[in-house]
Structures are given as structure tokens and as C-alpha cells.
N, CA, C and O atoms as CSV, one atom per row, in Angstrom:
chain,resi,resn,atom,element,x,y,z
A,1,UNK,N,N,20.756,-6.923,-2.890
A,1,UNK,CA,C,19.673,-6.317,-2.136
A,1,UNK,C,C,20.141,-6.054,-0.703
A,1,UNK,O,O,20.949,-6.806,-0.158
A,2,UNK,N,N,19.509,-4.739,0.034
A,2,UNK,CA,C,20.482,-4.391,1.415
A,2,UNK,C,C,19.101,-4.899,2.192
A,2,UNK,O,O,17.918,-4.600,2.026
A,3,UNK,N,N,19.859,-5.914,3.230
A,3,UNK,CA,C,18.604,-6.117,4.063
A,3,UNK,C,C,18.158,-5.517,5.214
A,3,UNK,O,O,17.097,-5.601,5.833
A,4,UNK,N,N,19.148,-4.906,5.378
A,4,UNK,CA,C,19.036,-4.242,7.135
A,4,UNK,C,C,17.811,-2.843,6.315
A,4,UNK,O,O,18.322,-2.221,5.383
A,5,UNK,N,N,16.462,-2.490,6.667
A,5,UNK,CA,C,16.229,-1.709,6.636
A,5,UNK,C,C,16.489,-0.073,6.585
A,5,UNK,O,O,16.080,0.817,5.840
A,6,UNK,N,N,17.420,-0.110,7.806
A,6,UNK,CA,C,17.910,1.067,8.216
A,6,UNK,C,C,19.316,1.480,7.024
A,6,UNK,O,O,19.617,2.666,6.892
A,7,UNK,N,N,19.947,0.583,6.367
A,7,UNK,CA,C,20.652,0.341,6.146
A,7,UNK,C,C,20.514,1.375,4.944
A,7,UNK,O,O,21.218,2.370,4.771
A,8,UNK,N,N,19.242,0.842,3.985
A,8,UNK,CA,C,18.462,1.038,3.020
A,8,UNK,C,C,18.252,2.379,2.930
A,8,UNK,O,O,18.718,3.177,2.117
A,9,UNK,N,N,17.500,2.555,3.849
A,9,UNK,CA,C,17.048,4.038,4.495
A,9,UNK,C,C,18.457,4.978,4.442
A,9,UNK,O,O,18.142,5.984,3.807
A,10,UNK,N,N,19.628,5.052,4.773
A,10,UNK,CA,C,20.440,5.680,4.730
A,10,UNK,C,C,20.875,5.727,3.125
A,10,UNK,O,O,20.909,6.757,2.451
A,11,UNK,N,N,21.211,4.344,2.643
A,11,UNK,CA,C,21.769,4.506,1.853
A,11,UNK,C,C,19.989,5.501,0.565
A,11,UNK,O,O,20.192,5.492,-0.649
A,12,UNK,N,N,19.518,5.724,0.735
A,12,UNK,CA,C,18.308,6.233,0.099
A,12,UNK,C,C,18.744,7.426,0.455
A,12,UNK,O,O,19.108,7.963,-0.591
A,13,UNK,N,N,18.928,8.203,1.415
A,13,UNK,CA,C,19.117,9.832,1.972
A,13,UNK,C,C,20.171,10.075,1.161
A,13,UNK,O,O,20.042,11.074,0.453
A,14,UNK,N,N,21.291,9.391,1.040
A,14,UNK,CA,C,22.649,9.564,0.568
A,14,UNK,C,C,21.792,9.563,-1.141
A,14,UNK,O,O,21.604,10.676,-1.633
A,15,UNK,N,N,21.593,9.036,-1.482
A,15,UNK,CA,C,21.712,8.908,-3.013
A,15,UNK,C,C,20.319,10.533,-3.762
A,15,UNK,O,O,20.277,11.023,-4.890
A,16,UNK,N,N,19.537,10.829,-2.633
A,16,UNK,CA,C,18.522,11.971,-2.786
A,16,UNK,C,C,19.119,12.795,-2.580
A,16,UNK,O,O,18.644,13.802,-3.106
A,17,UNK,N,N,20.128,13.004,-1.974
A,17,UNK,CA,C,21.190,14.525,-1.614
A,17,UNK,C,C,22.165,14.704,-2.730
A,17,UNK,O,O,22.685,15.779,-3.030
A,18,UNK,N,N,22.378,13.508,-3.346
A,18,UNK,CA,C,23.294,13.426,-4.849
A,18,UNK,C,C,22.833,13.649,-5.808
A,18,UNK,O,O,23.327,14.125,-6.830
A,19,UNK,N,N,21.039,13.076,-5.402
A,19,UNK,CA,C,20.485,13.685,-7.031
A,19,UNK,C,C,19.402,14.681,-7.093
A,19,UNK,O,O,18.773,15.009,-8.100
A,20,UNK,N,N,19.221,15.251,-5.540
A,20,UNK,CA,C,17.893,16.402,-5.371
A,20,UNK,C,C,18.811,17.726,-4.694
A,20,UNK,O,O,18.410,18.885,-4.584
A,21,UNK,N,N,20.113,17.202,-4.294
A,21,UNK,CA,C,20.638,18.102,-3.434
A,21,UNK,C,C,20.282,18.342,-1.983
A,21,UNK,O,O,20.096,17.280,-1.388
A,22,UNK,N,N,20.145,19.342,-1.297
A,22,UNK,CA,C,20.358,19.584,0.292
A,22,UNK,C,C,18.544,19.293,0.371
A,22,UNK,O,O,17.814,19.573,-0.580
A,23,UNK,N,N,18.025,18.685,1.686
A,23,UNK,CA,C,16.897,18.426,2.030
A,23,UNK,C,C,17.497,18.530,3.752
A,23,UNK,O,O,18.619,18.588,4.255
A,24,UNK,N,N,15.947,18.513,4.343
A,24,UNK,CA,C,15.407,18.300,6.098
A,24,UNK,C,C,15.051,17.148,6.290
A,24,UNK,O,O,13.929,16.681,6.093
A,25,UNK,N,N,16.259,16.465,6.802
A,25,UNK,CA,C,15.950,14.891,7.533
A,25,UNK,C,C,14.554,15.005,8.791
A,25,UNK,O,O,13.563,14.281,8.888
A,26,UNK,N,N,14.867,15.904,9.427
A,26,UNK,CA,C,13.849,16.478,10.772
A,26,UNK,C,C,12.594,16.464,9.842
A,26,UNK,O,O,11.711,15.624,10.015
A,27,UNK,N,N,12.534,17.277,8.986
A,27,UNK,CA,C,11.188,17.596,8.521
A,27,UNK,C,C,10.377,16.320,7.559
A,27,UNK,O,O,9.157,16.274,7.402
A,28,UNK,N,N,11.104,15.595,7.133
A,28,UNK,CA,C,10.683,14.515,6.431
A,28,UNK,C,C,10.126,13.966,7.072
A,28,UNK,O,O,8.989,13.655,6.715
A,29,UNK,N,N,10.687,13.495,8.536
A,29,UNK,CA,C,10.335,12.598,8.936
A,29,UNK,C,C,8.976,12.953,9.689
A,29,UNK,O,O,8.051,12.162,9.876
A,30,UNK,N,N,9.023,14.318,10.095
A,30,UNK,CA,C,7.939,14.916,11.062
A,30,UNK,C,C,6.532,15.486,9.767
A,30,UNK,O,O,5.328,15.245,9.853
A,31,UNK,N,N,7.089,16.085,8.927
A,31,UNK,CA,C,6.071,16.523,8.455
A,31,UNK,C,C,5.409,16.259,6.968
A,31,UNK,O,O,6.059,16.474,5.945
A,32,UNK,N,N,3.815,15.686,6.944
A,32,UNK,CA,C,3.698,15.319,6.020
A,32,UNK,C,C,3.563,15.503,4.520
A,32,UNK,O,O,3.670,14.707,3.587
A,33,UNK,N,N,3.246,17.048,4.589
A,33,UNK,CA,C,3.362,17.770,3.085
A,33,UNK,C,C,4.636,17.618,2.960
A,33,UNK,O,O,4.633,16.489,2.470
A,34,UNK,N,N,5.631,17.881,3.028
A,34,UNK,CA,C,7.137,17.954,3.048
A,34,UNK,C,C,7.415,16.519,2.950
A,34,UNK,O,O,8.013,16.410,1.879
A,35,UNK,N,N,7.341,15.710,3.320
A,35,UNK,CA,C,7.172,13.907,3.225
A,35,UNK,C,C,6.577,14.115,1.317
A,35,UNK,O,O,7.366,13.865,0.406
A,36,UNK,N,N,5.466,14.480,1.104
A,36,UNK,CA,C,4.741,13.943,-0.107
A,36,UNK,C,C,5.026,14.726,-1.429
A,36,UNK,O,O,4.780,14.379,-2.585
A,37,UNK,N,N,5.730,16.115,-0.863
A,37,UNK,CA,C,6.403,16.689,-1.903
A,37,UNK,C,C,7.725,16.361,-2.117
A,37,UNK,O,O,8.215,16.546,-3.231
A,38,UNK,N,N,8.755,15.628,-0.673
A,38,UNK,CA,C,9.967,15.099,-1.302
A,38,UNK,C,C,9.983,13.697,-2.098
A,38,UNK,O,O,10.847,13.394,-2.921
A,39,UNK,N,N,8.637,12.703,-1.635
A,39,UNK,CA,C,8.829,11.675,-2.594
A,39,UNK,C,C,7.974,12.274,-3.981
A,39,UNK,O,O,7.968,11.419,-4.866
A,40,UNK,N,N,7.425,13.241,-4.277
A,40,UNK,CA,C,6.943,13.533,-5.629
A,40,UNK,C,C,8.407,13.868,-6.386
A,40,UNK,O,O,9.003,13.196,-7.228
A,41,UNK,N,N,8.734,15.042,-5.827
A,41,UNK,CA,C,10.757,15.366,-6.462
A,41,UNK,C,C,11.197,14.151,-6.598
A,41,UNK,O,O,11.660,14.062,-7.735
A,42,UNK,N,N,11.300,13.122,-6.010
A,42,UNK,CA,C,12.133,11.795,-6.189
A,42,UNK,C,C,11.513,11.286,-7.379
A,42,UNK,O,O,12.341,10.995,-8.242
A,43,UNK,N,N,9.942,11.025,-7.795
A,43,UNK,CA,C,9.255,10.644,-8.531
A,43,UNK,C,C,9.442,11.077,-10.100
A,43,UNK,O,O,9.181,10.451,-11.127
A,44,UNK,N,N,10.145,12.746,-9.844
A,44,UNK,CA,C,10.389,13.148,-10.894
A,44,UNK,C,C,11.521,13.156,-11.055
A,44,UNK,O,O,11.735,14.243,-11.591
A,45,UNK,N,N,12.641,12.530,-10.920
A,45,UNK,CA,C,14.019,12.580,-10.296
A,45,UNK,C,C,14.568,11.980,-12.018
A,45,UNK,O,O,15.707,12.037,-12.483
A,46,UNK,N,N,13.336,11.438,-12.659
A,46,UNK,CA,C,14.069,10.237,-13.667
A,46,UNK,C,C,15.300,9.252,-13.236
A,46,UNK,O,O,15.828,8.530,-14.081
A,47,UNK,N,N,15.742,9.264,-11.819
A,47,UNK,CA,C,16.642,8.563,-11.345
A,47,UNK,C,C,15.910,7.032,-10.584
A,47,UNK,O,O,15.588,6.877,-9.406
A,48,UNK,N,N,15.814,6.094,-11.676
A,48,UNK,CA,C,15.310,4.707,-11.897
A,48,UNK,C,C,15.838,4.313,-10.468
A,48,UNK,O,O,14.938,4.092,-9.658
A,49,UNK,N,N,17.235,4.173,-9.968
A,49,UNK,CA,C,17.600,3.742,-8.664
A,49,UNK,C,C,16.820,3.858,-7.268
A,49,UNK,O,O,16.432,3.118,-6.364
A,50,UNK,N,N,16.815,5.470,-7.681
A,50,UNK,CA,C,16.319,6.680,-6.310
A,50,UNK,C,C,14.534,5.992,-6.579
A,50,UNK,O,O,13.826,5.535,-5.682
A,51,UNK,N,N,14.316,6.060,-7.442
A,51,UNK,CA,C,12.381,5.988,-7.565
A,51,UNK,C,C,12.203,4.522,-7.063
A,51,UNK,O,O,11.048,4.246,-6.739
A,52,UNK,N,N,13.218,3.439,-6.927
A,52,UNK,CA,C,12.875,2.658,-6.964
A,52,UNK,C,C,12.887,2.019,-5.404
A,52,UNK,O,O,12.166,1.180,-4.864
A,53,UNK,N,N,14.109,2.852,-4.902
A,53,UNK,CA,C,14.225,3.039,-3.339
A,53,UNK,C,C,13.233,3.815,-2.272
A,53,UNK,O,O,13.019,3.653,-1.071
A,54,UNK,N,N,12.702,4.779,-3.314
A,54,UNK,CA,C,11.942,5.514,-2.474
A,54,UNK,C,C,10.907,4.796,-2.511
A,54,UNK,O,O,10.336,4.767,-1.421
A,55,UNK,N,N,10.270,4.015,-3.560
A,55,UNK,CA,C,8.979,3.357,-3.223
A,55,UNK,C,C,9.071,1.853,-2.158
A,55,UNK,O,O,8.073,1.211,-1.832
A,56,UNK,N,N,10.022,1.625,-1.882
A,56,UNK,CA,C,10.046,0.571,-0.867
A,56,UNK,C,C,10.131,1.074,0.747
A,56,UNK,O,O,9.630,0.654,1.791
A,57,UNK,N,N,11.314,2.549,0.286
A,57,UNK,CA,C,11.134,3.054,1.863
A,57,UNK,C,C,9.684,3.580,1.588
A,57,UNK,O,O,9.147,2.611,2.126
A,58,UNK,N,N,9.101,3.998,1.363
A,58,UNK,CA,C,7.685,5.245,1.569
A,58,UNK,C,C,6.564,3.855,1.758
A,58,UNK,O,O,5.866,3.764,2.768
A,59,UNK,N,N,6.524,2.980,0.814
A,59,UNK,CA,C,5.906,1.921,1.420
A,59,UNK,C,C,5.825,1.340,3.228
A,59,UNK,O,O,4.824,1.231,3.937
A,60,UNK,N,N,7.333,1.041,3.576
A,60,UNK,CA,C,7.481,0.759,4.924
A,60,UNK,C,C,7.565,1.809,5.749
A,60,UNK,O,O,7.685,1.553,6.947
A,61,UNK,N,N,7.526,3.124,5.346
A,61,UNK,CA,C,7.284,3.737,6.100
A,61,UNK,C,C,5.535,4.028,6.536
A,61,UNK,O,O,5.089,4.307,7.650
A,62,UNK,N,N,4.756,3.843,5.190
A,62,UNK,CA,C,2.913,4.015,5.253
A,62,UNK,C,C,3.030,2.467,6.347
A,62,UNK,O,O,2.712,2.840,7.476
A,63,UNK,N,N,3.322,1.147,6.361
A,63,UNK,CA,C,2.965,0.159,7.016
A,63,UNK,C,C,3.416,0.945,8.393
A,63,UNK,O,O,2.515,1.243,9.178
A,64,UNK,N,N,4.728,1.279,8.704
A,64,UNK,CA,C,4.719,2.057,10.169
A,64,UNK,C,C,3.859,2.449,10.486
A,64,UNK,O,O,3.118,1.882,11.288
A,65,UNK,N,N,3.573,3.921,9.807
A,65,UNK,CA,C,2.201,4.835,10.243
A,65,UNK,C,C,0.870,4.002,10.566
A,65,UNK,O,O,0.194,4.338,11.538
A,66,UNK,N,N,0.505,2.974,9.807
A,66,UNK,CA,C,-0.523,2.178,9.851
A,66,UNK,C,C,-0.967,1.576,11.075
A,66,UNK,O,O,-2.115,1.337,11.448
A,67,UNK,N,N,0.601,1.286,11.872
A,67,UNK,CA,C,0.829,-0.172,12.573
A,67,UNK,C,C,0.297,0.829,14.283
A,67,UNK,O,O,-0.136,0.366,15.338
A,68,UNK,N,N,0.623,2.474,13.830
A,68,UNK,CA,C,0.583,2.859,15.407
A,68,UNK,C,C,-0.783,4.039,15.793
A,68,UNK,O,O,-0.951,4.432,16.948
């Protein structure tokens, strides 16, 4: 298990560009349709790893949003 968050988070971008191809780091992060349609693509990814990463980052990322 990777503990450094950030760590996670990268290694998650890296493994969605291997299995969704080219995406907007800028726009993910800024915008939210684009946020809910790239974790739906991940959702449909059938890639057990990627679905399983994305629901821990998209989780800590909703507690962020929450927190501010």
C-alpha cells in the first residue's frame, strides 16, 4: 500500500494515461463535469487496479472539497 498520498495520486495519473490514454491534469482538477466524466471512463475502464485507485483518490479528494 503507497502511503504518501501524493504519491498515490501520481502513481493513479500514470496508470489512467496507460489505460484511458491522453487526459487534462489542469482540467480535472479545476473542472467538475470533466472530474465526473473522467472518474465514470475509469469506472468503465474494467481495469480492477485503476477503479480501485480512483475510488480512494475521488474519495479524498470529495473530503478536501468538503473540508474548505
Amino acid at each position: 500500500m503507497i502511503n504518501n498520498q501524493y504519491e498515490m495520486y501520481a502513481q493513479f495519473l500514470i496508470r489512467c494515461r496507460e489505460v484511458m490514454g491522453p487526459f487534462d491534469v489542469e482540467k480535472l482538477a479545476t473542472d467538475e463535469n470533466y472530474k465526473a466524466d473522467f472518474f465514470q471512463r475509469v469506472a468503465l475502464s474494467a481495469d480492477d487496479e485503476l477503479f480501485n485507485m480512483a475510488f480512494i483518490i475521488n474519495c479524498s479528494l470529495n473530503e478536501t472539497d468538503s473540508v474548505h
